[in-house]
NUTORTOR-258962 format. One record per residue (C-alpha): x, y, z; residue in three letters. Coordinates in nm, 3 decimals, padded with zeros to 5 digits. Layout:
N
        x        y        z  residuo
        X        Y        Z      ALA
...
# end
This chain:
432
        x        y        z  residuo
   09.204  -07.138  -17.940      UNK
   09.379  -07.136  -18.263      UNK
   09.176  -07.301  -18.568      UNK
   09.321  -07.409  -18.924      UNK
   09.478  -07.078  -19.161      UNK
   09.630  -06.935  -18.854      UNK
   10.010  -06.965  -18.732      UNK
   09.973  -07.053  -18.353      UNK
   09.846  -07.275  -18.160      UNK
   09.838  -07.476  -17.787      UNK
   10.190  -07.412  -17.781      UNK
   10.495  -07.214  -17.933      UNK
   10.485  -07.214  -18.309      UNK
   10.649  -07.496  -18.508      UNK
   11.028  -07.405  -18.660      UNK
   11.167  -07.563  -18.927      UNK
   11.370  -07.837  -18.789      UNK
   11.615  -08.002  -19.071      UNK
   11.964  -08.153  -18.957      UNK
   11.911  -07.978  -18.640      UNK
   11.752  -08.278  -18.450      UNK
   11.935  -08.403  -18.143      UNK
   12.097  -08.711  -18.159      UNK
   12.070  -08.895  -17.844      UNK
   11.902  -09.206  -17.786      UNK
   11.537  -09.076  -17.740      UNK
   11.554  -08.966  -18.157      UNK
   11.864  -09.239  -18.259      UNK
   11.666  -09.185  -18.649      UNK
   11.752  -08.740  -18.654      UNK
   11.431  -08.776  -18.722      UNK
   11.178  -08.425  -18.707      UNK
   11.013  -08.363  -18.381      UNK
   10.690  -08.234  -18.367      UNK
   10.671  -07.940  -18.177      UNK
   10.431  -07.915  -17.825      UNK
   10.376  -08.253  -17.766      UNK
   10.125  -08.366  -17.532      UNK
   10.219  -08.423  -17.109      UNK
   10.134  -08.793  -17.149      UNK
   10.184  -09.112  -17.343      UNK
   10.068  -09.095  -17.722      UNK
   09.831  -09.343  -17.780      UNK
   09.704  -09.316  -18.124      UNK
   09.791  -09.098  -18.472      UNK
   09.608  -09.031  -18.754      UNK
   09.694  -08.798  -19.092      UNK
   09.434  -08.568  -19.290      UNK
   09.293  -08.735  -19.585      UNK
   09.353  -08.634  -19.947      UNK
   09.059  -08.419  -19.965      UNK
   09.254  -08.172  -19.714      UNK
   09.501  -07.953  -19.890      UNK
   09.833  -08.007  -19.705      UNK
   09.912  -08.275  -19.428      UNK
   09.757  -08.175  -19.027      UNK
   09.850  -08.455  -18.794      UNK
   09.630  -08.582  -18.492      UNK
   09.771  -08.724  -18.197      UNK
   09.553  -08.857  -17.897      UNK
   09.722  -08.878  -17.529      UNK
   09.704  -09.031  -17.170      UNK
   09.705  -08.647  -17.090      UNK
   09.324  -08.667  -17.184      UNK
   09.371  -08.443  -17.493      UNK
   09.372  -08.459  -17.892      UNK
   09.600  -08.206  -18.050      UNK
   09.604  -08.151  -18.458      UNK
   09.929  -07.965  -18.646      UNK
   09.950  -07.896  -18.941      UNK
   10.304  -08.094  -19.116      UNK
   10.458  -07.893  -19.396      UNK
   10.641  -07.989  -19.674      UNK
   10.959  -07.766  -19.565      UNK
   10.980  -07.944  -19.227      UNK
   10.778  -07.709  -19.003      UNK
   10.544  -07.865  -18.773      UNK
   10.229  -07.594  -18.635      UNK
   10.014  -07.639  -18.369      UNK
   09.647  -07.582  -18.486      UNK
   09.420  -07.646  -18.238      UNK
   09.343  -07.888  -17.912      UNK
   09.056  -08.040  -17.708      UNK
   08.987  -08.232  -17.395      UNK
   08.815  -08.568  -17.269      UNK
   08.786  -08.638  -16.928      UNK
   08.980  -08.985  -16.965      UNK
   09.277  -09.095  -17.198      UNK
   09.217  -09.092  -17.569      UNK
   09.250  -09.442  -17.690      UNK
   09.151  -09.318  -18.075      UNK
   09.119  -09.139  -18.359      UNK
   09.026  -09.081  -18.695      UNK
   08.897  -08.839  -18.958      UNK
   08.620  -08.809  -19.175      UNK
   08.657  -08.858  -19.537      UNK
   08.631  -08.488  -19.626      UNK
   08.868  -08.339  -19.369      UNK
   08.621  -08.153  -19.199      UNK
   08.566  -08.383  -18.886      UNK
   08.765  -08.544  -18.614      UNK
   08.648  -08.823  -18.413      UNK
   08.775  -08.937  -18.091      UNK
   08.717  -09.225  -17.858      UNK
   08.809  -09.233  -17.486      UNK
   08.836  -09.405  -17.152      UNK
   08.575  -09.187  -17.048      UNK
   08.345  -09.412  -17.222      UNK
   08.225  -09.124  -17.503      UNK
   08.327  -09.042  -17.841      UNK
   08.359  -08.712  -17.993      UNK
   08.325  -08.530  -18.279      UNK
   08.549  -08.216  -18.359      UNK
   08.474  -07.950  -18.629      UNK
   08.794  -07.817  -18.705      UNK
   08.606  -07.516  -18.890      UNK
   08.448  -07.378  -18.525      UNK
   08.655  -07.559  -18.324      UNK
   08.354  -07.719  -18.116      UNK
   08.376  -08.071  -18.004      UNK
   08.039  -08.218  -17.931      UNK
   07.954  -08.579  -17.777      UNK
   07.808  -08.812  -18.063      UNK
   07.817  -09.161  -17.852      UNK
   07.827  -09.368  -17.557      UNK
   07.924  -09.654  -17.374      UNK
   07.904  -09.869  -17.053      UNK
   08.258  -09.940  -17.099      UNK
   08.597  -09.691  -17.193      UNK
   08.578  -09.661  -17.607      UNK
   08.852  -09.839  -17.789      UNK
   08.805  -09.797  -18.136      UNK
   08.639  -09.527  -18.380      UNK
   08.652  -09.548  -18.741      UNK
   08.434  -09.327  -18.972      UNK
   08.243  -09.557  -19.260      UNK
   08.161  -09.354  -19.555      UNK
   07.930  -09.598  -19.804      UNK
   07.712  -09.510  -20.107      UNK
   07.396  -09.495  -19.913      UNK
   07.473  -09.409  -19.505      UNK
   07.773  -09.243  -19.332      UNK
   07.850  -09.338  -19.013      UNK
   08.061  -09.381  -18.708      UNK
   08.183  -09.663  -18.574      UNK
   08.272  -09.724  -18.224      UNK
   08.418  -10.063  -18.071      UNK
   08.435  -10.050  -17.649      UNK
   08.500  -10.297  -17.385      UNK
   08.148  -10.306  -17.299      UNK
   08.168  -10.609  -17.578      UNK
   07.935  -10.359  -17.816      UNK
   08.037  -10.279  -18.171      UNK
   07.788  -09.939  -18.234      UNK
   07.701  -09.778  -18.514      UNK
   07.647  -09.403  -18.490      UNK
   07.450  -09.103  -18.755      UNK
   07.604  -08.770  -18.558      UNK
   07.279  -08.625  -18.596      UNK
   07.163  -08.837  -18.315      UNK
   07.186  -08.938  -17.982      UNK
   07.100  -09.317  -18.068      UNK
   07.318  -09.553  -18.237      UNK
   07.194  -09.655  -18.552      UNK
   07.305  -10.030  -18.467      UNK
   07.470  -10.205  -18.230      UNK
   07.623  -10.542  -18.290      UNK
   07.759  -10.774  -17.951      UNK
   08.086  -10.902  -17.966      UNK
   08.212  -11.186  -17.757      UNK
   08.426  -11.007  -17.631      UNK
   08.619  -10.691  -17.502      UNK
   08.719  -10.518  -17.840      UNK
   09.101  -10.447  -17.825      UNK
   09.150  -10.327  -18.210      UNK
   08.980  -10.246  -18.520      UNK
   09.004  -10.132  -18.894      UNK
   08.794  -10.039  -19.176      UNK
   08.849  -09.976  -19.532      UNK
   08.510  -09.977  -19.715      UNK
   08.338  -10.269  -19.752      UNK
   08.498  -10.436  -19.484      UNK
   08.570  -10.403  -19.114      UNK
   08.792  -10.607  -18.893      UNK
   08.756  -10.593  -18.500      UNK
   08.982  -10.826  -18.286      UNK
   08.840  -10.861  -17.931      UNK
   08.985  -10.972  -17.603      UNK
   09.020  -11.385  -17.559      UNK
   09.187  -11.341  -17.929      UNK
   08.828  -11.343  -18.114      UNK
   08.866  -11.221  -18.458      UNK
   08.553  -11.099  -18.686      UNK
   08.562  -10.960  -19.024      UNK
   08.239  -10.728  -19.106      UNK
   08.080  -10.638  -19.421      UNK
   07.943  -10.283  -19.458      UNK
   07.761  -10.274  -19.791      UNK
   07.417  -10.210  -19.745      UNK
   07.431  -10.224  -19.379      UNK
   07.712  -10.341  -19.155      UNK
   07.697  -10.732  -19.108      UNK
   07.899  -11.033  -18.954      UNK
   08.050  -11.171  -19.273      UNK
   08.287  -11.416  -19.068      UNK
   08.458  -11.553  -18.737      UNK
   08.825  -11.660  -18.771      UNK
   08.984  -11.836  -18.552      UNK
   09.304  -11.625  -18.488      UNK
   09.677  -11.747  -18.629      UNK
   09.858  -11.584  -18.318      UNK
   09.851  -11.792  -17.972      UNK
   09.869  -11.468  -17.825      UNK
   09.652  -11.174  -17.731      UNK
   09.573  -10.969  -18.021      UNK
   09.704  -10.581  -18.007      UNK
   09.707  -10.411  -18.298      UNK
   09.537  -10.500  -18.631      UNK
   09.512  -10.341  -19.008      UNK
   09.354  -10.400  -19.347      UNK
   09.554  -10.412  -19.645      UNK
   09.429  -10.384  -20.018      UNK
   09.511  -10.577  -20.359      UNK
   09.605  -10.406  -20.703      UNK
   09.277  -10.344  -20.785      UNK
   09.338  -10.132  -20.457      UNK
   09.028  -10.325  -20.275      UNK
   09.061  -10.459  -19.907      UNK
   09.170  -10.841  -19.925      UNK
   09.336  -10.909  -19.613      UNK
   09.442  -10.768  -19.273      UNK
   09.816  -10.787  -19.087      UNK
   09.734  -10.846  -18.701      UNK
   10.000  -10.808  -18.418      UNK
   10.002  -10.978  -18.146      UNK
   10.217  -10.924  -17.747      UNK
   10.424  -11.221  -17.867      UNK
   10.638  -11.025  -18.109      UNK
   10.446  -11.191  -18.399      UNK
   10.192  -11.033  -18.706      UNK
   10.000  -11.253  -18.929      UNK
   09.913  -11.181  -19.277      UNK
   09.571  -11.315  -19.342      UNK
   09.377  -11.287  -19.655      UNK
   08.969  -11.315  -19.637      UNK
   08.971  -11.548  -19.971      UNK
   09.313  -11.672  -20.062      UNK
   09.337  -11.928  -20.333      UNK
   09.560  -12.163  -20.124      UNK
   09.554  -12.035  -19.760      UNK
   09.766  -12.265  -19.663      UNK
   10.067  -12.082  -19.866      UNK
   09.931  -11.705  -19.845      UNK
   09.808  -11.726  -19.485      UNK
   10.137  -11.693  -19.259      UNK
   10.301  -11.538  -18.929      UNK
   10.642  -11.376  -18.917      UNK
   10.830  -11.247  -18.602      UNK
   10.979  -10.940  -18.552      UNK
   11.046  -10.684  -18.253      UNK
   11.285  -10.891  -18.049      UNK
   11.632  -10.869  -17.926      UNK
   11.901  -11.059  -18.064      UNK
   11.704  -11.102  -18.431      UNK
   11.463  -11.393  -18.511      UNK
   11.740  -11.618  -18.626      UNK
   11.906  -11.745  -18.334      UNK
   11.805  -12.034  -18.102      UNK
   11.986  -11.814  -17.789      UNK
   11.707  -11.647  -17.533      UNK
   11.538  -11.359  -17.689      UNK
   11.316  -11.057  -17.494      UNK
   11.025  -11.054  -17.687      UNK
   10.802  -10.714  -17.715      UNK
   10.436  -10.611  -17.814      UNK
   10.378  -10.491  -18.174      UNK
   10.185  -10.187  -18.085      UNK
   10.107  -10.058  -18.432      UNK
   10.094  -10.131  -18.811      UNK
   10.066  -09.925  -19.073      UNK
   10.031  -10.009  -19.490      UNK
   10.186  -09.790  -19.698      UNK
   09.885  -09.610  -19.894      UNK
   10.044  -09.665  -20.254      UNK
   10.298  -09.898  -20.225      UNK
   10.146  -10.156  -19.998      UNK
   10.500  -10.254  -19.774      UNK
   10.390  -10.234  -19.403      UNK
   10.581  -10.093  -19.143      UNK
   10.539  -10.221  -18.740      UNK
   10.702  -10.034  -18.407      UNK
   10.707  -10.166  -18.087      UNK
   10.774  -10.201  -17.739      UNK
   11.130  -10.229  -17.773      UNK
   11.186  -09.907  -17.935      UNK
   11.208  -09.981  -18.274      UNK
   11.045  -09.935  -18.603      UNK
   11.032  -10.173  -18.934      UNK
   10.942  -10.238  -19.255      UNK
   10.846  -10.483  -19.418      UNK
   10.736  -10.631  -19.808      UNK
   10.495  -10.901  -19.727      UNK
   10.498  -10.997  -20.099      UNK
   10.845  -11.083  -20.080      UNK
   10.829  -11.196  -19.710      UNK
   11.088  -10.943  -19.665      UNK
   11.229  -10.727  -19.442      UNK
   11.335  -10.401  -19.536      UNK
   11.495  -10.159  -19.277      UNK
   11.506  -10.166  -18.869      UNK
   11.517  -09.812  -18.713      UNK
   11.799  -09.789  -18.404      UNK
   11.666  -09.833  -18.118      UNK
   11.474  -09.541  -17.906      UNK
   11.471  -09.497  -17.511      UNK
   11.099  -09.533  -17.526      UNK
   10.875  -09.806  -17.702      UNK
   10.707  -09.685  -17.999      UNK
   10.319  -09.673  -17.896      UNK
   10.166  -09.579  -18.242      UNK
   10.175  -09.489  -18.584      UNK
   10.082  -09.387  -18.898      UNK
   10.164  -09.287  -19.307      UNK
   10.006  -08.984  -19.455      UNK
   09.761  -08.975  -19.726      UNK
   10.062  -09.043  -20.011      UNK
   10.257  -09.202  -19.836      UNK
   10.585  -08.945  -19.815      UNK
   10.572  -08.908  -19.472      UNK
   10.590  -09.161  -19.124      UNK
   10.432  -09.073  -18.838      UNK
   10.530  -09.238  -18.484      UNK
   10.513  -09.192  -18.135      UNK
   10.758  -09.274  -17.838      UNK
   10.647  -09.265  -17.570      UNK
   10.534  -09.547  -17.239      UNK
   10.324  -09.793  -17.355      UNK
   10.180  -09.924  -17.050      UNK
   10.300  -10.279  -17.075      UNK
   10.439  -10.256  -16.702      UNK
   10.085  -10.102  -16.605      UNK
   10.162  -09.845  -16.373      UNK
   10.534  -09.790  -16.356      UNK
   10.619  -09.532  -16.084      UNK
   10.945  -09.472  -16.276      UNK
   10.838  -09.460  -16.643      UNK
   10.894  -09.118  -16.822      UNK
   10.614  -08.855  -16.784      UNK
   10.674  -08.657  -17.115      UNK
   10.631  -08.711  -17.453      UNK
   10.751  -08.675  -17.841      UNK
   10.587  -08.651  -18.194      UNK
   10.897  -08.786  -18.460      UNK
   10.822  -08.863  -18.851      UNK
   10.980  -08.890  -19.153      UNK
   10.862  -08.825  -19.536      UNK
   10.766  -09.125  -19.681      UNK
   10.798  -09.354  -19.371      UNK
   10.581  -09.212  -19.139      UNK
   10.533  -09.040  -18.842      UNK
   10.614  -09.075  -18.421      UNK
   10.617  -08.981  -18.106      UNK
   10.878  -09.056  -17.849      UNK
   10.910  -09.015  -17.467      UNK
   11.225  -08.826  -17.401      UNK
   11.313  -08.508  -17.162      UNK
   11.134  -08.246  -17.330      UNK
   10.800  -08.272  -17.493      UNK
   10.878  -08.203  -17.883      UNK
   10.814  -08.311  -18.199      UNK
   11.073  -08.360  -18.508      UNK
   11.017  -08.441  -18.893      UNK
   11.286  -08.555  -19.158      UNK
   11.350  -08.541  -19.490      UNK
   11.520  -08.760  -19.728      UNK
   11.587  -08.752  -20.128      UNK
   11.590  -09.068  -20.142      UNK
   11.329  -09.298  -20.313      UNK
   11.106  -09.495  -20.046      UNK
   11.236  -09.887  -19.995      UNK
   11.139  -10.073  -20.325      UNK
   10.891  -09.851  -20.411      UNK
   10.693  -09.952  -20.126      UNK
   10.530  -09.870  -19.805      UNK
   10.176  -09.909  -19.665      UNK
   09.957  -09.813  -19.362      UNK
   09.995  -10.035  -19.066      UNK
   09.847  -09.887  -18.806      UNK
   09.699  -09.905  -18.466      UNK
   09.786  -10.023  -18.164      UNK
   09.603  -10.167  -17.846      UNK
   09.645  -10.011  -17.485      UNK
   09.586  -10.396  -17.297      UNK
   09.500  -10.235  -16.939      UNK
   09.325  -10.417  -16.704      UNK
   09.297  -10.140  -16.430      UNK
   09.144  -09.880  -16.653      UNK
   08.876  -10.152  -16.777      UNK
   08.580  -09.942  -16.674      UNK
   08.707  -09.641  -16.505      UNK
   09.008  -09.427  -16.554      UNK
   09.356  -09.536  -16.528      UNK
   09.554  -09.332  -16.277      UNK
   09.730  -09.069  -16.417      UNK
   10.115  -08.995  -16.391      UNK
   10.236  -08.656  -16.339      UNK
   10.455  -08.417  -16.576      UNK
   10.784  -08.457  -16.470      UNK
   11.048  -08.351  -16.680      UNK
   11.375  -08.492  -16.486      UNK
   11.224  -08.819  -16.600      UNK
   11.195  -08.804  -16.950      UNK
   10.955  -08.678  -17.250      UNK
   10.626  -08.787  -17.498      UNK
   10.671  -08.682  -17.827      UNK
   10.594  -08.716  -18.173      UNK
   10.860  -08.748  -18.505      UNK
   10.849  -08.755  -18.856      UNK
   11.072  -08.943  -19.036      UNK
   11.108  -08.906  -19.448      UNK
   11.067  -09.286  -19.565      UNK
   11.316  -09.247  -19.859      UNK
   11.629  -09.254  -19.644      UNK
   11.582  -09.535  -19.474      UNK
   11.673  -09.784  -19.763      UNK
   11.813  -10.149  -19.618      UNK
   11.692  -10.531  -19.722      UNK
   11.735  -10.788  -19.453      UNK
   11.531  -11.117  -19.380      UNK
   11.170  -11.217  -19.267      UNK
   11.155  -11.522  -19.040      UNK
   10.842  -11.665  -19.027      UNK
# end
């Protein structure tokens, strides 16, 4: 198995890939595809942090693996290294010094993977598949946290084989984010609880959720002073909510917007209306962008209650996403989302896609490949945040595994893209 500082990996060796991606409808963006892409939907993304030199990308798949490459800045995309659950990965995330992966899976465990040996160990466990897993680092404890459908929120030291706490929710937890000193988990029967982690993690407060629909993806956002104040939460309904924790007049700074439907938000005709499946805040700038079920990508100022750019439309829905740690490059994945359960004729492959300063994908398409872009191009306003994660709502793998769906490459591919931010520039509307 190939570890970081060497040029191969679980598949062929990235190329450099600029203005020769393919332009048909499964990469409409020429966006940079990410090469070996895993056999099954993309369910989660996550980018080094600072601390790392470079940018190494982790994806997480329905294929039951986690795969990292390292992104460069010349458009090359590497395979580094890969390892297995024995159930979809639903998450991950890394800790703050680089050094550690953790992963969360159906098979009701969470990992931890030392990129430097390339050993993944188990670290926790649950009565229930494992939807969340964020790493906490705070002045006086590191930690893991976990969020399942076992209605558990744990918190784990990877020295042991006991959570350090466990906290019940009242529900199934769908999504969660953390940015220290708070933690937001959004549960099943649209519960909504913010956490404070100072000290020791702690219910700060219940909030009674702004969307009439289930929650699906949520993600904190931060103020000037570059401290969490709020969180954007998407909802099935084709809706996010920007919600502050302590907003001088919440009846003016609290509010809902739509986006991912067809025909626009401002027209009284009949509109198909899709999941938000991921947000992401730009790490410096603060503009969020969303993808969803109907193939598409956004972004968005929330200051100015403004949209800013809608990507063309992909064969796949858009089932995750992320920004790097500067925010020059978009991560997102296309690829099936599960929102028809088990669809006999969904694609079987999949796609990594991103762009510098956006973010970025994956997308299902006939090959399994990845593609990055790049553009000169200043990103939109100056801004762009991280929006991310998404929520696989599943009903049949609640508890056990979900079935799996074969490889097959007549159908259509996963991948993953990368799309440079700066060059897609465009102002348009927000309805809320």
């Amino acid at each position: 198995m190939s570890l970081f500082g060497t040029t191969s990996g679980f598949g062929t060796s990235g190329t450099s890939m600029f203005g020769s991606a393919t332009t048909d409808n499964h990469n409409p963006m020429k966006d940079i595809e990410v090469t070996s892409s895993p056999d099954d939907s993309i369910g989660c993304l996550s980018f080094s942090p600072p601390t790392l030199p470079g940018n190494f990308l982790i994806a997480g798949s329905w294929a039951n693996d986690v795969r990292c490459w390292e992104v460069q800045d010349s458009g090359q995309t590497i395979p580094k290294a890969q390892q297995m659950h024995t159930g979809p990965v639903l998450d991950v995330c890394w800790s703050d010094d680089g050094s550690k992966v953790f992963t969360a899976s159906c098979d009701k465990t969470a990992k931890m993977w030392d990129l430097s040996s390339n050993q993944a160990i188990q670290i926790a466990q649950h009565d229930a598949p494992v939807k969340t897993i964020h790493w906490i680092k705070a002045p006086n404890y590191s930690c893991v946290m976990t969020g399942s459908w076992d209605k558990t929120l744990k918190f784990w030291d990877t020295r042991s084989s006991n959570p350090m706490m466990v906290l019940q929710l009242p529900e199934r937890c769908y999504c969660a984010d953390v940015i220290y000193p708070m933690a937001v988990v959004a549960t099943a029967e649209r519960g909504l609880i913010v956490y404070q982690l100072e000290n020791q993690p702690s219910e700060f407060r219940r909030i009674e959720s702004p969307l009439k629909h289930q929650h699906r993806c949520v993600a904190i956002f931060k103020d000037k002073q570059n401290k969490p104040t709020g969180f954007a939460l998407g909802s099935i309904e084709g809706r996010v909510a920007i919600h502050y924790i302590n907003p001088p007049n919440p009846a003016k700074d609290n509010f809902t917007f739509k986006c991912h439907r067809s025909n626009g938000t401002n027209t009284s005709a009949p509109q198909d209306i899709y999941a938000v499946n991921g947000i992401a805040f730009h790490p410096v700038h603060g503009t969020l962008a969303t993808v969803g079920s109907d193939g598409r990508f956004s972004f968005w100022d929330k200051d100015a209650r403004t949209k800013l750019k809608t990507s063309e439309q992909l064969d796949q829905p858009i089932s995750a996403c992320c920004f790097n740690h500067n925010g020059n490059i978009f991560a997102y994945a296309s690829s099936y989302d599960w929102s028809k359960v088990r669809t006999p004729g969904a694609p079987r492959e999949s796609q990594v896609l991103g762009s510098e300063g956006l973010g970025l994908s994956c997308d299902s398409s006939q090959d399994s490949h990845v593609s990055l872009g790049r553009s000169p191009s200043p990103p939109c306003k100056g801004k762009l945040q991280d929006f991310l994660k998404w929520l696989w709502e599943f009903s049949t793998a609640f508890g056990q595994n979900p079935p799996h769906r074969k490889h097959s490459a007549s159908v259509s591919h996963y991948g993953l893209l990368c799309s440079w931010a700066q060059k897609h520039r465009q102002a348009g509307g927000c309805t809320s």
